[in-house]
C-alpha positions, 0 to 999 in steps of 0.5 A: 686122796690121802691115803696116809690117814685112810683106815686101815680097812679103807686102804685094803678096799682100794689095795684089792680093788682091780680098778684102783689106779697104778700110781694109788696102788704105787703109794699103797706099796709102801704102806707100813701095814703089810697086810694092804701091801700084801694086797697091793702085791696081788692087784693085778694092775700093779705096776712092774716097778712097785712089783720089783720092790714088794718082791724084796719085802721082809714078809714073804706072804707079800712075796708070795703074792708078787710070784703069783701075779701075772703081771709080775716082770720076769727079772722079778720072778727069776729073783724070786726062784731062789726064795728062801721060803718054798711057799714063795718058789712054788707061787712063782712055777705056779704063774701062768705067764712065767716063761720056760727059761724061769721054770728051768732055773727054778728047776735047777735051783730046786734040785741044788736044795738039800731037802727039795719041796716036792709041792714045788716040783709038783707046781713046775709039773703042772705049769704049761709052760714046762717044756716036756723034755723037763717033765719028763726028768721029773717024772723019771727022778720024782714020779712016785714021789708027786703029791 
């Protein structure tokens, strides 16, 4: 198959496609469009290398969309804790397999920003894999303040 000369609204059917092999979803994250790498970044059968290098990608809905992947590496998701972009933090303590190591160091990333992103601290909060001493700071510097 030859990808390169795919429409564009071919290569996001096979981007978003949750049967698309990992080696085509590999060839599609280097697509210049970043509207199908994007989608690739969600694919749930994307691969860990080809998550290493989308988490790096100049748009951060792309990045967003590696954070929330439960597939994602967990070196990956630890370099996304210090994301420019807050909506790209927040996907990242929203990922259900991300370890309490990772949530605390995106905790004590969060509380070093001059204007910490209360929809951020919010999703630590939320995730399951907080551990409760944690919550329990949150909710003592936080609590009245959570969306």
């Amino acid at each position: 198959m030859d990808l390169y000369n795919l429409p564009h609204k071919e290569k996001l059917k096979i981007a978003n496609n949750p049967d698309t092999a990992p080696d085509v979803l590999g060839k599609l994250a280097k697509d210049t469009n970043w509207g199908v790498r994007g989608h690739v970044a969600a694919n749930p059968k994307t691969g860990g290398n080809d998550l290493r290098d989308l988490a790096k990608d100049p748009i951060f809905w792309v990045r967003t969309n590696v954070a929330e992947n439960t597939n994602t590496p967990e070196e990956v998701l630890q370099e996304l804790v210090t994301d420019s972009v807050w909506e790209v933090r927040n996907y990242v303590a929203r990922n259900i397999n991300i370890s309490s190591n990772t949530l605390i160091m995106l905790y004590e990333h969060e509380k070093t920003l001059k204007n910490t992103h209360l929809t951020v601290i919010d999703a630590l909060y939320s995730n399951a894999n907080l551990p409760k001493f944690a919550k329990r700071v949150i909710e003592t510097l936080y609590g009245k303040e959570l969306p």
